[in-house]
N, C-alpha and C positions, 0 to 999 in steps of 0.2 A: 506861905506865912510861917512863923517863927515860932509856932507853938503846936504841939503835940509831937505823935508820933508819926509824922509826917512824910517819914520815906517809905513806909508801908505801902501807905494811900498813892502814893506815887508809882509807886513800881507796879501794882496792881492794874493802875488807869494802862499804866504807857505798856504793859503785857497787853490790854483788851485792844490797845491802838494800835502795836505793832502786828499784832495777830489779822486784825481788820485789813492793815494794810500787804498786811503780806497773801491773803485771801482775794483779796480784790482789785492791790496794784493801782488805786487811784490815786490818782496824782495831787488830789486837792488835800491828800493826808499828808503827804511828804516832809512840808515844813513844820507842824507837830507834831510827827513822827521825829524827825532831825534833832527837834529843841528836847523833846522827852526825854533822849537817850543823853542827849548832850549834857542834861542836866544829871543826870547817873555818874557820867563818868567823872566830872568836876564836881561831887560831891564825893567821891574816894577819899579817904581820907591817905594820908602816908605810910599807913602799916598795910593797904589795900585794901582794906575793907569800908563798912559804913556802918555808923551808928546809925539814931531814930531819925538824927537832923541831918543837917549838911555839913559836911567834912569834921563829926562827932568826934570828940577824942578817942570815947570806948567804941569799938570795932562787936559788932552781934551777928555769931553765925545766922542765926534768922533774919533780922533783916538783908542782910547780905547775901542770902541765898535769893531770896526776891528779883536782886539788882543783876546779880551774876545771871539768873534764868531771862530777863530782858534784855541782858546783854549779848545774848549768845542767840538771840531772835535778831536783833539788831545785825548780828551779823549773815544771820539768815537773810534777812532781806539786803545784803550788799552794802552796806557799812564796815566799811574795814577799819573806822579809826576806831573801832572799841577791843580792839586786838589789846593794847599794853593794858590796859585796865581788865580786861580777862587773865593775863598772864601775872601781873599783880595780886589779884582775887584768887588766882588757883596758888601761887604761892604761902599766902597767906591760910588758905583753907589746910595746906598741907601743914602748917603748923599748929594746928587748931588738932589734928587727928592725932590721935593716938597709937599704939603699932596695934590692938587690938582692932583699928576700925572705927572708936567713936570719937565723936567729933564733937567739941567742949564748945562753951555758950560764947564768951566773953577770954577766954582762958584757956589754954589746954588742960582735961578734965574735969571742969566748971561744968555742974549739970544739975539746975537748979529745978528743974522740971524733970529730969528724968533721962537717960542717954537718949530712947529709942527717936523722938520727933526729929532733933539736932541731928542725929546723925541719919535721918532719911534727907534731910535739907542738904547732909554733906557729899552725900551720897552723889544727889541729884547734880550740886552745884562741880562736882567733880566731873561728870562727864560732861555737863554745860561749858564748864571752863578749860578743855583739856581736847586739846589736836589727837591726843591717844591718849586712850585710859587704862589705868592698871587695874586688868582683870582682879589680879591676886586682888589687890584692895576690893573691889567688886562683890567679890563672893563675900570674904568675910564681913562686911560690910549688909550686904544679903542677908544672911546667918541671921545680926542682930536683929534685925527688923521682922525676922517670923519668930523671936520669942513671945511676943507679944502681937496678938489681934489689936490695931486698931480700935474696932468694932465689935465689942462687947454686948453688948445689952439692945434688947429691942422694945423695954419696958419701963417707963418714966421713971423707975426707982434704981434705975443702974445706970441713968445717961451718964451720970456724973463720969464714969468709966469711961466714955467715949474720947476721944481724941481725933474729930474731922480735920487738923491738921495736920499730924500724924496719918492720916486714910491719904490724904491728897498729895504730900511730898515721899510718903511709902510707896503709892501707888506709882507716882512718876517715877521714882528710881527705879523699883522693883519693875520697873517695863523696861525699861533703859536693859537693866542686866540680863533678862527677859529665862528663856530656860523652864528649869524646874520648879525655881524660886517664884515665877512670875504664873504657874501654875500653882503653886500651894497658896500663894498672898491671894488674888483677885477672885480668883469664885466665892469665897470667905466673906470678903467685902461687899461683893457685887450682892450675894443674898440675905445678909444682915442689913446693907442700906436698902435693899426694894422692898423688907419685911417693913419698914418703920418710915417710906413714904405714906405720906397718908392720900384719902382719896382724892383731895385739891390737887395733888402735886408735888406738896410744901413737904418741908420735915420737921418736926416739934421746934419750935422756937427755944428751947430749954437739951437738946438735943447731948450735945457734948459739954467736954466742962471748959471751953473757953465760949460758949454761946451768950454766956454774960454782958459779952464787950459786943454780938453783933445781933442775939436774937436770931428771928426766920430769917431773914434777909440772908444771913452769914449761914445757918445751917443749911437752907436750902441750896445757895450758891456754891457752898463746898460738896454738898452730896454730888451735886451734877457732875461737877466740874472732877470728881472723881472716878463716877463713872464713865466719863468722853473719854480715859485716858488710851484705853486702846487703840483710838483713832483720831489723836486729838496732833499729837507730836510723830516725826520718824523714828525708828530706833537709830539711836545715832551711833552703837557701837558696833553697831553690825557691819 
């Protein structure tokens, strides 16, 4: 449909599908496995990236990390036609980067929330998008992402501080570069998120400060989905 922020919701389903299908190799997923990605790559818009819609004029490092991270599953599971559309996307990501490392919203330097999120999405979506990755960018890249925890607070008066977006495309990087980096970032995170599980399961529905837009549903699914990381992906730069 032709309204909202609609490529969000899309990349997210077709990451739970290609994942299903790559764990389990059934065949009866195949053909909405095929149409998912299909539809990723014919939403590109011409500077390679994606906005909220389909072939959006403004190009968003965040949604566009989404698409780039499905796409590079796509090719995991033996899809080769999403090759130009990854090499597009990495092009475009490297113009997006700064020589410092961070990686702008809409813009090069554009950081309307803050560099650190954006550029754990850059981070990520660089070694998703990219036959070889440049270390050097890696590290410092690294660097930025341990000035700042994530995961602040375990106390309803400082969720506001939190950023499970930030915990989730940090965590995936920061495993990606893996090292010393991916020693100081995840123990940090790992026992800040298990202090503030509660005993359901759940994590405060008011959790972080984009919980607004999903509620428990959103916090509890990004808590998880943060901590699977160790064993969720391969390290693909090793």
């Amino acid at each position: 449909r032709n309204e909202g922020h609609y490529l969000y919701d899309h990349a997210i389903a077709t990451l739970a599908l290609v994942e299903l299908f790559i764990m389990t190799r059934d065949e009866a997923l195949q053909a909405a496995v095929s149409s998912a990605i299909g539809f990723t790559v014919s939403a590109q818009n011409p500077s390679g990236g994606w906005g909220y819609t389909f072939r959006a004029s403004e190009s968003d490092t965040s949604v566009g990390g989404w698409q780039i991270f499905l796409l590079r599953l796509g090719l995991m599971s033996g899809d080769k036609t999403v090759i130009p559309a990854l090499n597009q996307a990495r092009d475009r990501l490297a113009l997006m980067t700064d020589s410092e490392g961070k990686v702008g919203y809409r813009a090069r330097l554009q950081f309307p929330n803050g560099y650190h999120a954006l550029t754990a999405v850059g981070m990520f979506a660089h070694v998703m998008s990219n036959p070889s990755c440049d270390s050097a960018l890696l590290e410092q890249q690294a660097k930025l992402l341990l000035e700042v925890p994530p995961i602040q607070a375990t106390e309803p008066e400082g969720y506001a501080r939190n950023d499970l977006y930030f915990a989730y495309f940090g965590s995936l990087a920061i495993f990606q570069r893996g090292g010393a980096a991916w020693a100081e970032w995840f123990p940090i995170v790992k026992k800040k998120l298990s202090e503030s599980q509660g005993r359901d399961g759940a994590w405060p529905s008011g959790f972080d400060k984009w919980s607004g837009y999903g509620g428990q549903i959103y916090t509890t699914a990004m808590a998880a989905l943060v901590l699977e990381t160790p064993w969720r992906y391969p390290r693909l730069v090793d």
